[in-house]
ROLUMTOR-591841 format. One line per field, with one value per residue: residue number from 1; x, y, z of N, C-alpha, C in turn. Coordinates in steps of 0.001 Angstrom, whole numbers, m for minus. Example, Ala and Ser with C-alpha at 12.3 -4.5 7.8 and 13.67 -1.06 7.14 Angstrom:
seq <- c(1_2) $
n.xx <- c(13190_12850) $
n.yy <- c(m5690_m2250) $
n.zz <- c(7800_7080) $
ca.xx <- c(12300_13670) $
ca.yy <- c(m4500_m1060) $
ca.zz <- c(7800_7140) $
c.xx <- c(13200_12900) $
c.yy <- c(m3300_30) $
c.zz <- c(7800_7870) $
//
This chain:
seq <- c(1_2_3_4_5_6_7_8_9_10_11_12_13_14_15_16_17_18_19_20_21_22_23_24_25_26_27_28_29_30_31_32_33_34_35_36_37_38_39_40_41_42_43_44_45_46_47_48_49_50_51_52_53_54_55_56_57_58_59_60_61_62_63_64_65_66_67_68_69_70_71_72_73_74_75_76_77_78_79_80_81_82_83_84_85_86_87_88_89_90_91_92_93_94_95_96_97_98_99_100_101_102_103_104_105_106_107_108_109_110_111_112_113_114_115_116_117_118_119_120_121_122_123_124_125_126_127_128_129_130_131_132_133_134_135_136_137_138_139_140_141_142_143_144_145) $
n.xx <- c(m5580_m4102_m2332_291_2739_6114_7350_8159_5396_4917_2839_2553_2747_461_m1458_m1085_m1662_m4359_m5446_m6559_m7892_m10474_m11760_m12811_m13386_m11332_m10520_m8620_m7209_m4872_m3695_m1487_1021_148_1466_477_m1914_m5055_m4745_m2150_1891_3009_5754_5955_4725_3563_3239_1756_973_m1313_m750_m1474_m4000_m5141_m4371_m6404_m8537_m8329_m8770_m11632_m12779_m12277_m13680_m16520_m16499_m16681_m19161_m21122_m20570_m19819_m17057_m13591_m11068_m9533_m7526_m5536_m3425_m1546_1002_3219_5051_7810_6567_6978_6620_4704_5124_3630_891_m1192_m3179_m6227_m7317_m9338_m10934_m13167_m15546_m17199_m17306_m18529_m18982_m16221_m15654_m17742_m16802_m14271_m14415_m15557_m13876_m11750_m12879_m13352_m10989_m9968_m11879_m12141_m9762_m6828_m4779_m2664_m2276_32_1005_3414_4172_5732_5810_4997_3321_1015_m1645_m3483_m7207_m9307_m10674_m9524_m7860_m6682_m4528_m1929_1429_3922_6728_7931_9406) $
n.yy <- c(16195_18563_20180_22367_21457_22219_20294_16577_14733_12144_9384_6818_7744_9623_7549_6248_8304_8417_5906_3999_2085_1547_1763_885_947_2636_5591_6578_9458_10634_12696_12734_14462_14428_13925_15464_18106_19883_18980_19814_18590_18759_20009_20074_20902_24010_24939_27039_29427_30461_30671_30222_30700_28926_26499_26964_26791_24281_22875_23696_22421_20358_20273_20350_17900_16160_17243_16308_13056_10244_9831_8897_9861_12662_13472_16413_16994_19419_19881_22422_24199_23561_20661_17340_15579_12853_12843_13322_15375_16308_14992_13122_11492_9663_7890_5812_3869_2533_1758_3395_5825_6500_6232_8820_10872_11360_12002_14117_15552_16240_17503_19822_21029_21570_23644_25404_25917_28804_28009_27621_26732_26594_25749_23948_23789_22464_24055_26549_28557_28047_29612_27858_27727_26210_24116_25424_26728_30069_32431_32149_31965_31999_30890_30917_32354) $
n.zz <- c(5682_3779_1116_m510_m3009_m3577_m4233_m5243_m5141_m2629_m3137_m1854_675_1032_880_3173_4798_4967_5584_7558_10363_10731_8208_5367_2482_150_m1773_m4424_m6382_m9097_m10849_m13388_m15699_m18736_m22116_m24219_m25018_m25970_m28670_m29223_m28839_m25650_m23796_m21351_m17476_m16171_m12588_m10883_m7355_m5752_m2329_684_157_m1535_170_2203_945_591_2631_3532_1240_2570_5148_3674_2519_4348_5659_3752_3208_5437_5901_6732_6751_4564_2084_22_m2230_m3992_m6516_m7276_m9632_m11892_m13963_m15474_m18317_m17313_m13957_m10984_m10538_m8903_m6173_m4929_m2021_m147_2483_3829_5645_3917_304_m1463_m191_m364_m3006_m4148_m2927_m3151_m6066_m6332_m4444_m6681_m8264_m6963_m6148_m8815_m9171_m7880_m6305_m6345_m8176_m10755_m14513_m16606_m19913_m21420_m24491_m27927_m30061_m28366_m25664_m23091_m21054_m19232_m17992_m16086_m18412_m20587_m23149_m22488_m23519_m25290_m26408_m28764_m29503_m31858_m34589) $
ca.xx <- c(m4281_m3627_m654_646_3938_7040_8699_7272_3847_4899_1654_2174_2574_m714_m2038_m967_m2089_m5662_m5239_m7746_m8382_m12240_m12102_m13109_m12712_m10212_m10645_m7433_m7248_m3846_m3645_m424_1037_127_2106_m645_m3173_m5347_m3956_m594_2348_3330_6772_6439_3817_4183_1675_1540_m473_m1322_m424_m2323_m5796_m5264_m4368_m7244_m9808_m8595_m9347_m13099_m13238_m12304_m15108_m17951_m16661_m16959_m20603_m21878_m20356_m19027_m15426_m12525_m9505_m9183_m5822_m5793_m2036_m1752_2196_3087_6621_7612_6537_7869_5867_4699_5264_1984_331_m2351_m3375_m6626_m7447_m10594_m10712_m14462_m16236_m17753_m16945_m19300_m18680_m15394_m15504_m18118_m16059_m12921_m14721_m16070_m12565_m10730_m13505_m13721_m10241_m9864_m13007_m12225_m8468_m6274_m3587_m2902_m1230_462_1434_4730_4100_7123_5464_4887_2937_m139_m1942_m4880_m7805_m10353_m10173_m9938_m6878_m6940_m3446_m615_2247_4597_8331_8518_8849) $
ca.yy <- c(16535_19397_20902_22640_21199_22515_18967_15324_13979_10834_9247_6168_8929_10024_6279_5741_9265_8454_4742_4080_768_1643_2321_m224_1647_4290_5972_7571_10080_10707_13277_12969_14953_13808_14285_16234_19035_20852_19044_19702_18232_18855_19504_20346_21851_25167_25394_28512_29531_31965_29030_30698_30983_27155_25659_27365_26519_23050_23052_23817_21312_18551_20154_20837_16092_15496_17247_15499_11762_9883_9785_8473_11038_13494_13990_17437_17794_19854_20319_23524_24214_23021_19266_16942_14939_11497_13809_13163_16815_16080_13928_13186_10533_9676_6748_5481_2763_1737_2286_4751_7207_7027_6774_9876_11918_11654_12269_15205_16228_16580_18465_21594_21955_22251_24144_26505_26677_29272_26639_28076_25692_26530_24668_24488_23273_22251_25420_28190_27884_28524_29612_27295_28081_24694_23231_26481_27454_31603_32620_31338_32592_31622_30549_30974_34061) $
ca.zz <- c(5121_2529_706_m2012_m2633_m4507_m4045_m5610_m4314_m2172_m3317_m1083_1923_1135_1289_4494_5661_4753_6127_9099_10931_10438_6714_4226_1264_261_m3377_m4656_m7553_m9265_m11656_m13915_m16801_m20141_m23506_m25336_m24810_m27473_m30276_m29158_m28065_m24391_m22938_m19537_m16897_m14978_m12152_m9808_m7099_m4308_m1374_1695_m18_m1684_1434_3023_382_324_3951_3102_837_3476_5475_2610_1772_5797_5992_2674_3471_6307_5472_7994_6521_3643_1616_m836_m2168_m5392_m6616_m8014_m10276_m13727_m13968_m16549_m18443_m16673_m13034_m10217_m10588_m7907_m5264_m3968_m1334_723_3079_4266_5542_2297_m965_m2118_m21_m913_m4250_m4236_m2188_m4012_m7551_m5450_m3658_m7345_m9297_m6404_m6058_m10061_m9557_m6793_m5295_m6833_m8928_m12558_m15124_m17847_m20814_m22808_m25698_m28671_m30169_m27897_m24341_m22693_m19932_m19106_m16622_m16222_m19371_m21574_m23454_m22851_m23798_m26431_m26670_m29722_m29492_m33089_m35185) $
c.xx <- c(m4521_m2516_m1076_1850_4927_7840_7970_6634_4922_3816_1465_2084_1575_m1861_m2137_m1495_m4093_m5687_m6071_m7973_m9893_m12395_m12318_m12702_m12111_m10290_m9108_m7402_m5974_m3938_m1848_m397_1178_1149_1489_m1605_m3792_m5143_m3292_11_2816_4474_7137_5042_4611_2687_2219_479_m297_m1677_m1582_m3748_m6236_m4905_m5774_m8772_m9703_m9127_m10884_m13764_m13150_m13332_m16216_m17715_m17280_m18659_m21225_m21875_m19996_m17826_m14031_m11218_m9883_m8129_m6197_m4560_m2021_228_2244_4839_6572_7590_7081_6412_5397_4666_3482_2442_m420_m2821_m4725_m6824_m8724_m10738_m12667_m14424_m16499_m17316_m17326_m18937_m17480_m14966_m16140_m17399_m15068_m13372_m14836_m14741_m11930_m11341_m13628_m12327_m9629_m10947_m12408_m10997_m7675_m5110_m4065_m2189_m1006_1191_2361_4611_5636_6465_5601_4095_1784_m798_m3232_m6161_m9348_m10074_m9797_m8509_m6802_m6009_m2042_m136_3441_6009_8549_8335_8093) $
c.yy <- c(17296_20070_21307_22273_22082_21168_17556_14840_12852_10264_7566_6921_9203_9081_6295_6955_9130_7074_4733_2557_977_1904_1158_m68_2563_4050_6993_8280_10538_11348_13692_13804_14528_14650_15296_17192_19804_20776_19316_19231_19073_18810_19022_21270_22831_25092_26202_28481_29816_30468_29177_30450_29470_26612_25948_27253_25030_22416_23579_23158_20063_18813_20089_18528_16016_16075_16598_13968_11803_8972_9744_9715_11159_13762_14908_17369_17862_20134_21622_23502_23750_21377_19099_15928_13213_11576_13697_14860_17143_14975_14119_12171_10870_7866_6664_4375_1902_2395_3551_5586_7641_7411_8304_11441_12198_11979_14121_16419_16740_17532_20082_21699_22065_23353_25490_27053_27337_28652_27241_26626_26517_25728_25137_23474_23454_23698_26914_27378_28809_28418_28852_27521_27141_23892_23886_27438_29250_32148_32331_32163_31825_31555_30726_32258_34352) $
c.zz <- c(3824_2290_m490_m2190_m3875_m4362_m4636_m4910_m3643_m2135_m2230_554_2278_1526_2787_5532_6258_5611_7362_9041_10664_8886_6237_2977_1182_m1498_m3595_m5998_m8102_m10488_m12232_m14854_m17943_m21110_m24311_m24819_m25984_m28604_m30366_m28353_m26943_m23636_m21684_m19362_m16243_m14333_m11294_m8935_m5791_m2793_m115_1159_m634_m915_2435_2261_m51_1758_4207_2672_1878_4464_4772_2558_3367_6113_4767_2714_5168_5987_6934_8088_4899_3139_308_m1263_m3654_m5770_m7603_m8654_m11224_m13446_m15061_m16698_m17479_m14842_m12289_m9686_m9001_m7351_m4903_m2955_m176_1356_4101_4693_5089_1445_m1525_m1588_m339_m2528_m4802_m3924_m3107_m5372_m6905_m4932_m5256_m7994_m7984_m6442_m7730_m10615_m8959_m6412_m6976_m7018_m10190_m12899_m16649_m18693_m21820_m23590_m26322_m29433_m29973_m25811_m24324_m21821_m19941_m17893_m17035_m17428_m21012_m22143_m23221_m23044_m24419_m26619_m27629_m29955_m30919_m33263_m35657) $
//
C-alpha cells in the first residue's frame, strides 16, 4: 500500500492494512507536525508533490524493504496540502514475523521516501515562510516589510 493523499491519514486504516495473521511484529512510523522549526515558530505545513513519480518511487521502495527483509505488507502514505499543526504528515508501516525486521524496515521505509520521493514542504512560519528540502532551510520569504 502507497499514496499520496490530499485528505487525513486514517492511521488505524493503515494498521489494519499491514495486519497479517503471520506477522508478529508490525513497526509503525507517524510523522506529525510540530510547532517549531529552525528556531521558529510554526503555523502551518504546505507539502506539494509531482503524485505519479511519488507513488511510483514509493512503489520501489516497498520492493528495494521486500528484497532486504522478510516483511508480510508495506504501507507508504505521504499527505500533501496545508497541514495544521498536530496534523499526521506521514505514515509508514511494516508488518513482519519478528520484530527486527520490522522495526529495520520501517526506520528504512521513512528515511528513502524523505530521501528520494518528490514531496516538498514548506514552512509558514508567524514571520515569513520557507521552502525546505531534507532538513535544509533554502528559501525565506518575509511577511513583513
Amino acid at each position: 500500500m502507497f499514496a499520496v493523499s490530499q485528505t487525513p491519514i486514517d492511521v488505524e486504516q493503515i494498521i489494519r492494512a499491514v495486519s497479517t495473521p503471520r506477522s508478529g511484529g508490525m513497526d509503525v512510523f507517524i510523522g506529525t507536525v510540530r510547532n517549531h522549526s529552525q528556531g521558529k515558530r510554526v503555523r502551518e505545513l504546505e507539502y506539494s508533490a509531482y503524485v505519479p513519480m511519488a507513488e511510483k518511487l514509493m512503489a520501489e521502495i516497498e520492493k528495494e524493504i521486500k528484497g532486504k527483509w522478510i516483511v508480510d505488507a508495506v504501507a507508504l502514505v505521504h499527505r500533501i496540502g496545508i497541514l495544521k499543526i498536530g496534523d499526521v504528515a506521514v505514515v509508514t508501516a511494516i508488518s513482519a514475523a519478528h520484530r527486527n525486521e520490522a522495526f529495520e524496515a520501517c526506520r528504512y521505509a521513512i528515511d528513502r521516501v524523505k530521501t528520494i520521493v518528490p514531496i516538498w514542504k514548506k514552512e509558514h512560519f508567524e514571520e515569513g515562510l520557507a521552502w525546505v528540502v531534507g532538513q535544509h532551510e533554502v528559501d525565506i520569504q518575509s511577511s513583513k516589510p
